[in-house]
N, C-alpha and C positions, 0 to 999 in steps of 0.2 A: 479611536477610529483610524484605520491603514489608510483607507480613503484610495485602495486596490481594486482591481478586479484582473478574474478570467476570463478576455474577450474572443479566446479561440482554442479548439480544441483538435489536435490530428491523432488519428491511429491509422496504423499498417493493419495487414492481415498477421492473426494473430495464429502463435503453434508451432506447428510439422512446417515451417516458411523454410525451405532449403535456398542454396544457391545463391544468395544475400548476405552482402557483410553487415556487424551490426550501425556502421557509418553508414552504407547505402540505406537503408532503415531509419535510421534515426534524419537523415535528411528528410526521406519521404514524408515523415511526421511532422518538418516541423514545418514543412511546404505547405503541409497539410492543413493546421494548425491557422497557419497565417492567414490562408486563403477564408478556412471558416468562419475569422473575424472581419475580413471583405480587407483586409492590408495585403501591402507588397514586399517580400523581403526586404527591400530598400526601407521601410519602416522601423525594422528592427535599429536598435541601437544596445539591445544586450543579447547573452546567449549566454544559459547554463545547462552543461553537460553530465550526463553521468550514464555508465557502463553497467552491467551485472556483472554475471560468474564470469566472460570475456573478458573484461575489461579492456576493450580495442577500439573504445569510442572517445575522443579528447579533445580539444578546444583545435584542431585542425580539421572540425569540423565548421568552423568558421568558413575556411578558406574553400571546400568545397560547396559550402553553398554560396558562395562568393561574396559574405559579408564587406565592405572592404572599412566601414568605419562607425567602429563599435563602441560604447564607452565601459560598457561589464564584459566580461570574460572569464568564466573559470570549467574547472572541470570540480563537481562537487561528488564527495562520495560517505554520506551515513549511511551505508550498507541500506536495508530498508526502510528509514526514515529519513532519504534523502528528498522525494517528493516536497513533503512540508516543509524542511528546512530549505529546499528550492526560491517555493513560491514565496517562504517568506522574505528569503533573500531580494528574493525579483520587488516585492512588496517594499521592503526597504528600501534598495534602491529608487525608486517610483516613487515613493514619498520627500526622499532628500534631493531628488531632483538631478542626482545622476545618472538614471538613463530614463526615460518614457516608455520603450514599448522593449519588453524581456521576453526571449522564447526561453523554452524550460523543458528539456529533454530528455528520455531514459532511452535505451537499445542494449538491444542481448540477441543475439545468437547459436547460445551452448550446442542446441540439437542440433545431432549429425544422423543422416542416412543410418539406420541399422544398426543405430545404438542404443542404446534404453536409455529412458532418461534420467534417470540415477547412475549412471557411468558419471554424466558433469560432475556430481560432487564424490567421484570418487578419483581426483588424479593424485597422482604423486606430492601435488603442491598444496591441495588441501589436506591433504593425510597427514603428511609433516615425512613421508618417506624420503629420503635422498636429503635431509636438512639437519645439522644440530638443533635439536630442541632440549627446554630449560624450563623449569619449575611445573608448574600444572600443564601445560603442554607436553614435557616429556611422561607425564602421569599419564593424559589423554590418549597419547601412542604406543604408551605401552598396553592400557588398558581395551584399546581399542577404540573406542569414542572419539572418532575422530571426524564426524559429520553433523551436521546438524539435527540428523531425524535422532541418532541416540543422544545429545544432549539433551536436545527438547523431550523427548520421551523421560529421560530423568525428573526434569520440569513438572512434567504432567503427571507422573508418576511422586514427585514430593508432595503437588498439590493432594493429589487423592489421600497419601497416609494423613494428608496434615487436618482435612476437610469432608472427607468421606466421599470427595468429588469420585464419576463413577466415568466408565466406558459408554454406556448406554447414553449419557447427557453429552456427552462432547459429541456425540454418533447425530443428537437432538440438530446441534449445529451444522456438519453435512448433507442430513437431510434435509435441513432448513433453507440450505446455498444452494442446493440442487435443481430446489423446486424455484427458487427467482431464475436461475439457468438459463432453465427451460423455455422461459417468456425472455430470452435474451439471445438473439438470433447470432453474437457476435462468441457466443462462448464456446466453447473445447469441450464439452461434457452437459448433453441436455439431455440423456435421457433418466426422467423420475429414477429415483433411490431407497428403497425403505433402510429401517431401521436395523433389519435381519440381515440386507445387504452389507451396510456396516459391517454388524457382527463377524458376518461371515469373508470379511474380503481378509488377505491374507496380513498377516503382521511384519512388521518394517519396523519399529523395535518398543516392544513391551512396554510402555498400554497402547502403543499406538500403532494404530491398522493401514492400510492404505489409503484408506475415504478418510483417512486423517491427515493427509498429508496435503500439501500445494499440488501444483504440475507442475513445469518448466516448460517456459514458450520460448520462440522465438519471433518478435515481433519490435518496434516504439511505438513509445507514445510522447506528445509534446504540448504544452499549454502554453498559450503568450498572457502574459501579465502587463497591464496598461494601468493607468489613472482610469478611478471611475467615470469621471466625469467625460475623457475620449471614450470609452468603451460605452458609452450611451447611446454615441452616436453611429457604432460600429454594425455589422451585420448579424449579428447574433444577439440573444440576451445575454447581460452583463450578470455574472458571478463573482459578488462582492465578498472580498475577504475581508470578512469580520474581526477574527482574530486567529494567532497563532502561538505555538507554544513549542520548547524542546526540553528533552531532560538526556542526562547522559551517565552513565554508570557502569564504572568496568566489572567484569565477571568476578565474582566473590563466591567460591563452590566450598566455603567452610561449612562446617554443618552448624554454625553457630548465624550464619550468612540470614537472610530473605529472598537467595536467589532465588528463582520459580514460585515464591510467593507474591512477590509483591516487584515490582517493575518500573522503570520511569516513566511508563503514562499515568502514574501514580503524582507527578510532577509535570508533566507537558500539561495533558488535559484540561485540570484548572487551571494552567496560566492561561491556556486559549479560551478558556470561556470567560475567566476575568476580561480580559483584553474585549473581549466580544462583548461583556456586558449581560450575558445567560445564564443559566442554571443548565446541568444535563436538564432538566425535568423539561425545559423549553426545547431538546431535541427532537427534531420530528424522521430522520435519517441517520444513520450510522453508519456509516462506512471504513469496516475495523479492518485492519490488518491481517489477512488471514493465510501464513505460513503452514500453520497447525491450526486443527477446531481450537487444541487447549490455549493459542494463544488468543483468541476470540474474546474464551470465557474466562480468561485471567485480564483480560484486556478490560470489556467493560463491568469487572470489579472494581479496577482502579479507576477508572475514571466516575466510579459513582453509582454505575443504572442499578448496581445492588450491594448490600456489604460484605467486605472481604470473608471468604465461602463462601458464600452465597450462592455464586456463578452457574454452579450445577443445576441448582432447581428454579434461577432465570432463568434458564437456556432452553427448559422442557416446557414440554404440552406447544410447540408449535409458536411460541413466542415472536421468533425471529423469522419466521415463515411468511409469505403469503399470507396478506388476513389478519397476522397477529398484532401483538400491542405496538413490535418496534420492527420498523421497516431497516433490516440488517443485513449489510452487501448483497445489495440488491440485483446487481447484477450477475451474483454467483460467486463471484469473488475471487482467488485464487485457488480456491481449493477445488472450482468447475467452468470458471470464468475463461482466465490465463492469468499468467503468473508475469506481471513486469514490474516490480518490486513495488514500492508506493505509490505508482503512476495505475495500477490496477482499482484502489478506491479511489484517487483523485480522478479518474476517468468516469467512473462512474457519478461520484458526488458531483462534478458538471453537467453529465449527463440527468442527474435527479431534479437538481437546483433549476435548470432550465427546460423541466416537464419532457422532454424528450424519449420518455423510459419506455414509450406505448405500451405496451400489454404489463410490465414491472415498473409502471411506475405509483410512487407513492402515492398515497390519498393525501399528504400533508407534506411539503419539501421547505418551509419557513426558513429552518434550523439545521444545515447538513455539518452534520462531523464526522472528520476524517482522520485516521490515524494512521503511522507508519511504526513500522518494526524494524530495529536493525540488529542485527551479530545474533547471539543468544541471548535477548533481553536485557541485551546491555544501551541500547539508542533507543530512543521516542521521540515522535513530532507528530505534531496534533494542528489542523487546521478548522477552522469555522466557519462558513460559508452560507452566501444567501443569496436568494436570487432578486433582494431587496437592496437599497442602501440603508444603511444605520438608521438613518434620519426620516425614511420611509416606512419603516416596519409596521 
């Protein structure tokens, strides 16, 4: 038992947000944030930071919201499973009793005026142009693969030779984010999607289509972490972390490897629900990580909801939809929601945990899991959450 909670939650306006540093941003979040739990920044005694593709956002963010005495401080960065590794951080801290009340930050600002939003990941500095590169990196530039959509596409594409996994079932999962969207006044893409729209939207790199892909926003988000027992008394309902978990795994592209098969929420997952005390079977919310649909459905292979292959024919007939058996990014997700790395499901998993979802929200919030993705499925962080204490349930 963390003996944690989430007492407050802030978001920006999320997207096409011009004329905003990701700092200005990330403060407004976490003003925000504080306020929702009825605290005053003078309450804080931690702060953890973390940046996206900018990376312009860092522990001098302290000074501009004028913290002046703090006992945590960091700038943390698991690419996209820095959310959980946050909260748990914040969580730890709060348990060992150096600091009581943690805010917990993401901010990005990539999109510019008139530029696509796939220019961000193509600068010089992710390409590896203008850089000596060495081993599988000089392979990656020479070969071209120099972004995330053809890595992951590889990914997606090993699963299918490996599994029979198809296009049509990852397509399952789009349409399935689409349709929570929709009942989701805060997201970047609500209008309904069929399956043919999939099909037909243009290709960004073999097997995978556009409505496969994330967005790229510009926006923060911020959570304050507190002892349960203060967040009881706070202005919001209290989102108890149950448990948490990480796994870590550098890139292995031998073809003797498991890379794009098998992942480390294959290792986060169960430690958070040991730690939590559950079974997946006892999840009533899922809130997966969604870069790619395929990391969705590689995702909750590993952590259990079906076994490895499986994933394809979990994902179909409306599963994860509206309605269906497993209430899954409910909010849209990053693939129609907005994209603010693991702060996108953790946003949402409080907004679930404490019924707030009006039109998307779950018939059942007991049990929220939440999951992060970092690099090319080389990070995982897995959080468990309740709108109960342990000792309540």
């Amino acid at each position: 038992m963390t003996g944690a909670a989430i007492a407050g939650l802030g978001t920006t306006a999320m997207g096409k947000v011009y004329g905003r540093s990701s700092t200005s941003l990330a403060a407004e979040a976490v003003r925000g944030a504080v306020a929702d739990a009825g605290l005053a920044l003078t309450d804080l005694d931690g702060l953890l930071v973390s940046s996206g593709i900018k990376q312009d956002v860092g522990v001098g963010l302290a000074a501009v919201l004028g913290l002046q005495d703090l006992s945590v401080l960091n700038q943390v960065n698991a690419f996209g499973a820095t959310a959980g590794v946050m909260v748990a951080q914040a969580a730890q801290a709060v348990a060992a009793g150096t600091a009581s009340t943690v805010a917990c930050v993401f901010a990005d600002s990539p999109l510019k005026p008139q530029e696509s939003a796939g220019s961000t990941y193509g600068s010089p500095q992710r390409s590896g142009r203008g850089r000596p590169v060495r081993g599988y990196a000089g392979w990656s530039v020479a070969s071209g693969a120099t972004n995330p959509n053809i890595l992951y596409a590889m990914c997606a594409r090993r699963h299918m030779e490996r599994y029979g996994t198809t296009s049509e079932q990852l397509g399952e999962i789009a349409v399935a984010q689409r349709s929570w969207a929709a009942r989701n006044p805060l997201a970047q893409m609500r209008e309904p999607i069929t399956l043919a729209d999939h099909q037909e939207s243009r290709w960004i790199a073999d097997p995978l289509h556009l409505l496969d892909c994330c967005l790229v926003s510009n926006g923060a988000v911020a959570v304050v972490v507190t002892s349960a027992e203060r967040a009881a008394g706070l202005a919001r309902p209290a989102v108890h972390v149950w448990g948490y978990g990480q796994a870590h795994a550098p890139r292995r592209m031998q073809a003797s490897s498991d890379w794009g098969l098998v992942t480390p929420a294959a290792r986060s997952g169960p430690q958070a629900l040991r730690m939590a005390g559950v079974g997946v079977g006892d999840v009533d919310v899922a809130e997966i990580y969604d870069c790619y649909t395929y990391t969705v459905l590689v995702t909750l292979e590993d952590y259990g909801f079906c076994a490895k292959g499986e994933g394809g024919a979990f994902v179909a007939d409306g599963r994860l939809a509206p309605g269906g058996t497993l209430a899954c990014n409910t909010g849209g997700g990053q693939l129609s929601s907005y994209y603010m790395w693991g702060f996108t499901p953790l946003s949402e998993a409080v907004i679930q945990a404490r019924a707030d979802g009006g039109e998307r929200q779950a018939p059942r919030n007991d049990v929220v899991l939440v999951s992060g993705n970092g690099g090319i499925l080389e990070h995982h962080s897995t959080l468990v959450l309740s709108p109960h204490e342990r000792s309540g349930r």
